[in-house]
C-alpha positions in Angstrom: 14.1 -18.5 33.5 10.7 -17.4 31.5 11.2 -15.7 28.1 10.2 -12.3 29.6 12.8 -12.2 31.9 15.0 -13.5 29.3 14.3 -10.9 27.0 14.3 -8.1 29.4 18.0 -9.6 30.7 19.0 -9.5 27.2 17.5 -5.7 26.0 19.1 -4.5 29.3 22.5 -6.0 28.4 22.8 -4.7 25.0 22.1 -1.2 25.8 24.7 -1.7 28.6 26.9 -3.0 26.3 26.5 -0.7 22.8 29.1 2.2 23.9 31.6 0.1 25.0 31.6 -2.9 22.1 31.5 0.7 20.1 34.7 2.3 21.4 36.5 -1.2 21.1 35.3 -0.9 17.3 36.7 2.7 17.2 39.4 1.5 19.0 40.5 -1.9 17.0 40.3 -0.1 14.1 42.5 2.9 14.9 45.1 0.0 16.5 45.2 -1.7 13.4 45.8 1.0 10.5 48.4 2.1 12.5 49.7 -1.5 12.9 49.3 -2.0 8.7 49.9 1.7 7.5 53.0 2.5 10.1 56.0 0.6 8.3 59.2 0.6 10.5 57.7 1.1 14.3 59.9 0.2 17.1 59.2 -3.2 18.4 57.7 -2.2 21.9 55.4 0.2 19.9 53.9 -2.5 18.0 53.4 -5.2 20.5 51.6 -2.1 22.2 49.4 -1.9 19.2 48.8 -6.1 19.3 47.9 -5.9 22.8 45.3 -3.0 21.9 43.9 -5.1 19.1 43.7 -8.3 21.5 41.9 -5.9 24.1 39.5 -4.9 21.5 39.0 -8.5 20.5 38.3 -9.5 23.8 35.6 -6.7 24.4 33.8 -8.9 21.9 34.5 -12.3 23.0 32.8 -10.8 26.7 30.1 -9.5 24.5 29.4 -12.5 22.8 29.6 -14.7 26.5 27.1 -12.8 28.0 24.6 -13.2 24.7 25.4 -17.1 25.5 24.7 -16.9 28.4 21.5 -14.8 28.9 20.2 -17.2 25.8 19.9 -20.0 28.1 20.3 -22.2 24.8 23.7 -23.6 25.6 25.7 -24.9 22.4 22.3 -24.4 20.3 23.3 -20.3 20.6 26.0 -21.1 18.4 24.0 -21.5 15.3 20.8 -19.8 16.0 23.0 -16.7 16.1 25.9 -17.4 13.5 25.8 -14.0 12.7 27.1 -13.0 16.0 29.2 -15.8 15.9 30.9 -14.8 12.8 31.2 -11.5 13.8 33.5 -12.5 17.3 35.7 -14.7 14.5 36.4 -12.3 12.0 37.8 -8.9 12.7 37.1 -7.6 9.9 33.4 -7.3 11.0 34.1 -5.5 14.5 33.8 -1.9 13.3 30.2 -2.4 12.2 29.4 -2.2 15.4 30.1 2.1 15.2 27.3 1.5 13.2 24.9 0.1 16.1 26.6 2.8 18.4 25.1 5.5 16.6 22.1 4.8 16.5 22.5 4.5 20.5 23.9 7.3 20.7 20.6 9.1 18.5 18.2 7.6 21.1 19.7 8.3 24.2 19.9 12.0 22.7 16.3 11.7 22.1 17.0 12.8 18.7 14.4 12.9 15.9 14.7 9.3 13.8 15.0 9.2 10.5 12.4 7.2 8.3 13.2 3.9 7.8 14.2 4.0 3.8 16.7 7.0 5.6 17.7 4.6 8.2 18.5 1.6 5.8 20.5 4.0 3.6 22.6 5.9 6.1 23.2 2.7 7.9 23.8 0.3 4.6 26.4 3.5 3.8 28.2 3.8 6.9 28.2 0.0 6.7 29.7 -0.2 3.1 32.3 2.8 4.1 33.6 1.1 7.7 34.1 -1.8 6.2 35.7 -1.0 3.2 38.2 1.0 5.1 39.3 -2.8 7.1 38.7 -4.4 4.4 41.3 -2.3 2.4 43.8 -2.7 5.4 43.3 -6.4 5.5 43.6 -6.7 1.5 47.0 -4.6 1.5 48.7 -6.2 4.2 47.8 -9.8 2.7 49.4 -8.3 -0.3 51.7 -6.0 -0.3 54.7 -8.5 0.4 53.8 -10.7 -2.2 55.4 -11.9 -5.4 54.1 -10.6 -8.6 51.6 -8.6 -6.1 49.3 -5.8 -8.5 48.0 -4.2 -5.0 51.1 -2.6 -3.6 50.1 0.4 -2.1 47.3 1.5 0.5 46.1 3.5 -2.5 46.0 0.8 -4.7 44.2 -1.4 -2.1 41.2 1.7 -1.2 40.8 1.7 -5.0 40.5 -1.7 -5.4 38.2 -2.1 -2.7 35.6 0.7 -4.0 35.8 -1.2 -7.2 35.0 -4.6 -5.5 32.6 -3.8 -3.0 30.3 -1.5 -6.1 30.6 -4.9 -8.0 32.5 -2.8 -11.3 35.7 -5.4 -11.1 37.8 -3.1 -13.2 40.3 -6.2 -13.6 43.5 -3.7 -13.2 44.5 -5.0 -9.8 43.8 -8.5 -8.0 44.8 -10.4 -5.1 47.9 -13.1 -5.7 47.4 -14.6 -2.2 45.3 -17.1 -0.8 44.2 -14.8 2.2 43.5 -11.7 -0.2 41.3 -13.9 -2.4 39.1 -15.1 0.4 38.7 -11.3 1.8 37.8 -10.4 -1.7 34.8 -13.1 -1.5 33.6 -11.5 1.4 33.7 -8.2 0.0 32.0 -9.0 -3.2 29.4 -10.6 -1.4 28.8 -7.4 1.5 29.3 -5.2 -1.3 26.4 -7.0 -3.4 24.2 -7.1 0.1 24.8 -3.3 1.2 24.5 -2.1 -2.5 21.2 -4.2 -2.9 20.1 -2.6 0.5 20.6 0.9 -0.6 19.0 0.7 -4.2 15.9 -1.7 -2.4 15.3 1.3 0.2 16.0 3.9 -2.3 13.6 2.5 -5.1 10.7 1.9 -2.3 11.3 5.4 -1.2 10.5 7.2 -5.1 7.6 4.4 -4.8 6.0 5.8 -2.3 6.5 9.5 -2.5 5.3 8.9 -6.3 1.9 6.8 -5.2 1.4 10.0 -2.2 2.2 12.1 -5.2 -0.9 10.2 -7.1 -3.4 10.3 -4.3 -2.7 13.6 -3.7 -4.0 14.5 -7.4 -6.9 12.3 -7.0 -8.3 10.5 -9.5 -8.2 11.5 -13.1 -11.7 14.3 -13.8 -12.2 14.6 -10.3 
């Protein structure tokens, strides 16, 4: 297989593929904050919400299969893409991909595209604001059951959460358990990324517009 046809396999795949791996995203998210937020569901109701979640989860694991396999690179796809590797292994990543969906969704509309500072913002946002919203859900259900636990609420996890992933660390609530600590790692360090991804874009934006500003003027006693 030559790397044109390769490619083309691949580009023709993912545009196949970005609505549905973005409804499971909608999806596995929806099934899960009812699953953490929903205290006292009958039992046939939540295994109804597990199944959804597994459905959702194995939308990506086909996803990720046909990446493999269209690579051609057997096991050495593995770690060319971790990325999309970690992404199929932790769950917490999966409704990023809404993110990929909309901009899909902007194309096919033939919609005017932003510039690309625009683009990096809006996406680095929705980014920062999807996963914040799992993140939360994964930090509260780690905690909420657990002795001497400062994040007891939903509320209290969403606050903590905005504190963690804008890097502030207020100190008033932390993770006790061994799970919540390693989600708050991640967060810190997507929180540090996305932030560092909107300021970047933001500052090269006022950059520019100020140098246009300055040719525009011309040079000084022209």
């Amino acid at each position: 297989m030559d790397d044109d046809s390769t490619t083309q396999r691949w580009e023709r795949w993912e545009g196949r593929a970005a609505v549905p791996l973005g409804v499971a995203s909608f999806v596995y998210l929806a099934g899960y904050a009812a699953h953490v937020l929903a205290r006292d569901l009958p039992p046939a109701l939540d295994d109804v919400l597990r199944v959804i979640i597994a459905a959702a989860w194995a939308v990506f694991v086909v996803d990720y299969a046909m990446h493999w396999r269209l690579s051609g690179r057997g096991p050495g796809f593995v770690t060319r893409h971790w990325l999309d590797t970690l992404v199929v292994l932790l769950p917490l990543l999966w409704p990023l991909r809404i993110v990929r969906l909309y901009d899909v969704v902007q194309r096919r509309r033939g919609a005017a595209r932003l510039a690309l500072h625009a683009r990096v913002m809006l996406y680095a946002s929705l980014s920062a604001v999807l996963l914040g919203f799992s993140g939360a859900l994964a930090v509260y259900q780690a905690e909420r059951a657990a002795p001497h636990a400062t994040i007891r609420t939903f509320g209290d996890s969403v606050w903590w959460t905005c504190a963690t992933l804008t890097t502030v660390g207020y100190g008033d609530m932390a993770p006790v358990t061994a799970l919540g600590r390693v989600l708050a790692v991640g967060l810190m360090a997507c929180g540090l990324a996305l932030l560092g991804a909107i300021t970047g874009s933001f500052s090269s934006l006022l950059l520019q517009r100020f140098a246009r500003g300055t040719d525009e003027e011309g040079p000084p006693g022209s």
